[in-house]
C-alpha positions as CSV (number, residue, x, y, z in Angstrom):
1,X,-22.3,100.5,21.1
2,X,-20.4,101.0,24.5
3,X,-19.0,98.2,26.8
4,X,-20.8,97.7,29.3
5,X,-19.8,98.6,33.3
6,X,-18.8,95.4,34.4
7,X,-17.1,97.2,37.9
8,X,-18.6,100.0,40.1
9,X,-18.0,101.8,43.2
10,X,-19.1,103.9,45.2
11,X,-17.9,105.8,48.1
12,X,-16.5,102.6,49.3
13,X,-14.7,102.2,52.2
14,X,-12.5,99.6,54.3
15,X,-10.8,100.4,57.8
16,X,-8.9,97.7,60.1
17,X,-9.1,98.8,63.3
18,X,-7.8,102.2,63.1
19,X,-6.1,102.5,60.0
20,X,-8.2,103.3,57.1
21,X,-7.2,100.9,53.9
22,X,-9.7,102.2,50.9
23,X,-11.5,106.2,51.9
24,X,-14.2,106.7,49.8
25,X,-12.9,105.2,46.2
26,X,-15.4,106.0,43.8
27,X,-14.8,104.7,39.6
28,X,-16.1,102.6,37.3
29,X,-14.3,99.8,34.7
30,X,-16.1,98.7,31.7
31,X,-16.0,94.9,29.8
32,X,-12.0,94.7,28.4
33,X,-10.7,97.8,29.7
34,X,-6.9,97.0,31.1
35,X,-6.4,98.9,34.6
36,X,-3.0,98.6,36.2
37,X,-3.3,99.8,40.1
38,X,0.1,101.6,41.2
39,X,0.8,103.4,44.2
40,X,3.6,103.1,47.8
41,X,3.1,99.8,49.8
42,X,0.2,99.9,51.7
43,X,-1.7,102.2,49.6
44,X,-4.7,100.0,49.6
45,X,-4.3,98.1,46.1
46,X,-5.0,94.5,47.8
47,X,-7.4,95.6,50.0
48,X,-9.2,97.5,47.0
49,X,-8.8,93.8,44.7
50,X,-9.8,91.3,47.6
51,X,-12.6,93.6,48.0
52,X,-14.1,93.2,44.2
53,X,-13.3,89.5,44.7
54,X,-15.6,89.3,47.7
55,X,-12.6,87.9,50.2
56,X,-13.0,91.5,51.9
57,X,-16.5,93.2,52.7
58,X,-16.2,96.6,52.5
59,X,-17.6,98.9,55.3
60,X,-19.5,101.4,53.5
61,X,-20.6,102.0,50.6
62,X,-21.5,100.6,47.4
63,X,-19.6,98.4,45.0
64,X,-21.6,96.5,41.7
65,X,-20.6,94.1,40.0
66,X,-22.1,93.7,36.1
67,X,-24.8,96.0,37.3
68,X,-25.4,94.0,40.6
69,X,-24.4,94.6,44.2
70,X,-21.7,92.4,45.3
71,X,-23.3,91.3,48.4
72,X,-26.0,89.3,45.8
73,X,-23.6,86.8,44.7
74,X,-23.5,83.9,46.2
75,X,-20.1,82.1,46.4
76,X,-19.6,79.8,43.5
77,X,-20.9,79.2,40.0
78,X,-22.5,82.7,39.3
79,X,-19.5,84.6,41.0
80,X,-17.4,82.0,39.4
81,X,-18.3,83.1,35.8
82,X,-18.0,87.2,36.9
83,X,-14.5,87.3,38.3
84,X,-11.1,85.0,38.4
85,X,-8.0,85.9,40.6
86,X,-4.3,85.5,40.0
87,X,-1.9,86.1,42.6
88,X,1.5,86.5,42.8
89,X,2.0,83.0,45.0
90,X,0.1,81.3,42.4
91,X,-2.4,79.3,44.0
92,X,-1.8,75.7,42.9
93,X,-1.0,72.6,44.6
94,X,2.2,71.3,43.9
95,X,1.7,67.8,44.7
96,X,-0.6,67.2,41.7
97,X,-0.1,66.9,37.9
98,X,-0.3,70.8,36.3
99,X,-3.7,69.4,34.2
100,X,-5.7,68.5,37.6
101,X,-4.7,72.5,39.2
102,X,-5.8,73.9,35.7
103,X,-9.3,71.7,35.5
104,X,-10.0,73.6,39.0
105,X,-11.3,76.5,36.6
106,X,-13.8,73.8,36.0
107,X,-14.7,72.9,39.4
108,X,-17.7,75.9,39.8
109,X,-19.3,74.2,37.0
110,X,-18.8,70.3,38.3
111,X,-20.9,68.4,41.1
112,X,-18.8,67.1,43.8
113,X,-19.2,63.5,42.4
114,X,-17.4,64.7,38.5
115,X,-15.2,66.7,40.6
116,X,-13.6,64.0,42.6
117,X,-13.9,61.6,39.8
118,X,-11.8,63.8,37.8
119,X,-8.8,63.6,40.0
120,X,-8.5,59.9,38.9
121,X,-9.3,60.4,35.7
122,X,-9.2,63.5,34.0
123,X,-12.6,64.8,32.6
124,X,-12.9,67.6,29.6
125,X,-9.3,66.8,29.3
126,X,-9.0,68.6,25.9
127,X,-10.6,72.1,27.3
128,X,-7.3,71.5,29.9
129,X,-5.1,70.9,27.1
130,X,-6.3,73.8,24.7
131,X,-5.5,76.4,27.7
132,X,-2.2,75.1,28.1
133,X,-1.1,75.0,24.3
134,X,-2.3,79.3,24.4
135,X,0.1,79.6,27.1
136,X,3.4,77.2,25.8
137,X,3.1,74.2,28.3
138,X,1.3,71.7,26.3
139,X,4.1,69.4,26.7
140,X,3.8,69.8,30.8
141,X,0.6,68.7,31.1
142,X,1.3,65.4,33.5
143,X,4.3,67.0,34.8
144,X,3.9,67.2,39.0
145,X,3.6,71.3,39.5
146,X,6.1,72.0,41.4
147,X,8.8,70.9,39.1
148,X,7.9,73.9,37.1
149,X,9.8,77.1,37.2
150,X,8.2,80.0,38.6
151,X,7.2,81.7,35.1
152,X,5.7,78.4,34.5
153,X,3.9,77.9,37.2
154,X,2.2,81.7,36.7
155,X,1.2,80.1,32.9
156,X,-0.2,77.2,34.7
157,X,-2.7,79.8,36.9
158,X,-3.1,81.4,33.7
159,X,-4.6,78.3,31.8
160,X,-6.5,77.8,34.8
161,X,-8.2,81.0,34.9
162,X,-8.8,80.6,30.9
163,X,-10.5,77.2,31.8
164,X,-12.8,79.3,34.2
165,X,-13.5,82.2,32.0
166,X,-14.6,84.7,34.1
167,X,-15.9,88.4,32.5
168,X,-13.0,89.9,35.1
169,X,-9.5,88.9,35.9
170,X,-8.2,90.1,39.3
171,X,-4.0,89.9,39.3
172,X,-2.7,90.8,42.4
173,X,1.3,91.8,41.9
174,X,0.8,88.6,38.9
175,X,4.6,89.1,38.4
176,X,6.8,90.0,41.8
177,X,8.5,87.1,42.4
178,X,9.5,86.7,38.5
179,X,12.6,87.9,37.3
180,X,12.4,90.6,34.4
181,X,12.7,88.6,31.2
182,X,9.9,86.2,32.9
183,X,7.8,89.2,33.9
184,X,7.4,90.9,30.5
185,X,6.7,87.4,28.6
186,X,3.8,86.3,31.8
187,X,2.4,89.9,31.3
188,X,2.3,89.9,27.4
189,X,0.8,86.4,27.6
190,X,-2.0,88.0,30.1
191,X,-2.7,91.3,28.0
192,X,-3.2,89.0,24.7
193,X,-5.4,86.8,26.6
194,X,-7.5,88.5,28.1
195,X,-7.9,91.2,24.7
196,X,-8.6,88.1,22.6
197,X,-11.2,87.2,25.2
198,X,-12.9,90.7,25.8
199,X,-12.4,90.1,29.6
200,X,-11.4,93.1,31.7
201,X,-8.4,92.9,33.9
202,X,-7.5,94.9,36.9
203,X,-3.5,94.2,38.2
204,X,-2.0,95.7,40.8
205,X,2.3,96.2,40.3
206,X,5.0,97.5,41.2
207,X,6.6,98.3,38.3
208,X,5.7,101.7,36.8
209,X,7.3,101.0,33.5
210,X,4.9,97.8,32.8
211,X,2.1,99.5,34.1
212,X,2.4,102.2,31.0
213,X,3.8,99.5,29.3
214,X,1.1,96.8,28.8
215,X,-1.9,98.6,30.4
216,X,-4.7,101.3,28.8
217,X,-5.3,102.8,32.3
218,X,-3.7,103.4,35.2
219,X,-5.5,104.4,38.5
220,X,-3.2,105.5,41.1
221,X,-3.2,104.7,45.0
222,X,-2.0,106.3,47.5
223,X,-3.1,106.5,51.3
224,X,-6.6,104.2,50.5
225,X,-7.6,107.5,48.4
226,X,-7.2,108.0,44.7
227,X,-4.4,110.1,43.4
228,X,-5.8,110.2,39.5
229,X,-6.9,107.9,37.0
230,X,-5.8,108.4,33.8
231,X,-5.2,106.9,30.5
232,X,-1.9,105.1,30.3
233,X,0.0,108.0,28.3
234,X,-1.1,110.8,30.3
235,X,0.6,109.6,33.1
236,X,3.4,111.8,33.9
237,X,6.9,111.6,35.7
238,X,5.7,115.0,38.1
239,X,2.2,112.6,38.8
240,X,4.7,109.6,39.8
241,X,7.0,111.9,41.7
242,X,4.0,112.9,43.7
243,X,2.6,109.2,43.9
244,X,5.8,107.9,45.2
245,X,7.3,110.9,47.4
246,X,7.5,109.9,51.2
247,X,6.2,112.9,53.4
248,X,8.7,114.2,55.4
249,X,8.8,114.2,59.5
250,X,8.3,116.8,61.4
């Protein structure tokens, strides 16, 4: 039996003001593929993620998520459960204890009342405690976040995202600011997650080498139009060459 299309779309389209970001994208992903979006800076691979997490409406066209148009979900519990984001700043709060930023995965699923409770007393304390032991920081659990070290932090947003569970995990550049030896571990950590799961993950990087590394696709960005989209291995150095090269003046 296939997987079933958890992302679609259709011609979309996104300009601000005059400068087009996505020009009529049109591909599908299906439940626990692993895409890795590459392409030159401003090649449209934020625009293209904040648009399937519903931070940027897109102008034209049509994009579905799990069968349904994108502009059906309401904010919250429903989109909550479809699709997750990790970023490259991270997203937590430093002031507060690393198990109070990973039980906001839960806070779709609280009322306001359990919500705010928890903050004085930790509620489904061993769902928050289960997450961290998967990604190594069971011991960090009380510790204030931003004591942590950067890779740590990035295993806290992890754990946080496992605590929400959503069907598809966003990662937006999920490894910049790390250094090398902190990226490859974060992005094993991710790919085993998420595989063990049967989410899907789209992340867009830099790096070429962990994109055919660690992903099973790789779509390809450049100019807000699609370059190719290939499997991982039939990406070659002549396609990156072509992706990367800088048109000349005049």
């Amino acid at each position: 039996m296939s997987s079933k299309t958890m992302i679609e779309a259709i011609n979309i389209s996104k300009q601000f003001e005059r400068k087009i970001a996505l020009s009529s994208l049109s591909f599908s992903i299906k439940q626990g593929d692993l895409v890795a979006l590459i392409g030159p800076s401003g090649a449209g691979k934020t625009t293209l993620l904040n648009s399937i997490a519903g931070l940027v409406p897109i102008q034209s066209g049509e994009l579905l998520i799990d069968s349904d148009p994108i502009a059906t979900y309401k904010k919250g519990k429903k989109f909550a459960k479809k699709v997750g984001v990790i970023r490259q700043q991270f997203d937590l709060i430093g002031s507060i204890a690393v198990i109070h930023n990973v039980l906001a995965g839960r806070l779709a699923d609280w009322s306001v009342f359990k919500s705010l409770f928890s903050l004085l007393i930790p509620q489904e304390k061993e769902v928050a405690l289960n997450a961290l032991e998967k990604v190594g920081l069971a011991d960090k659990i009380y510790d204030i976040t931003s004591t942590l070290s950067g890779g740590e932090m990035q295993r806290v947003a992890m754990a946080r995202l496992m605590v929400q569970n959503p069907e598809v995990i966003l990662a937006d550049e999920p490894v910049a600011s790390l250094d090398p030896a902190r990226a490859e571990d974060v992005l094993a950590m991710l790919i085993k997650i998420v595989s063990e799961q049967k989410q899907t993950l789209i992340a867009s990087l830099h790096s070429v080498e962990y994109a055919r590394k660690y992903f099973t696709r790789i779509i390809a960005l450049k100019n807000g139009e699609i370059l190719f989209d290939l499997p991982s291995e039939n990406v070659t150095d002549n396609l990156l060459t072509d992706l990367y090269r800088i048109k000349e003046q005049g």
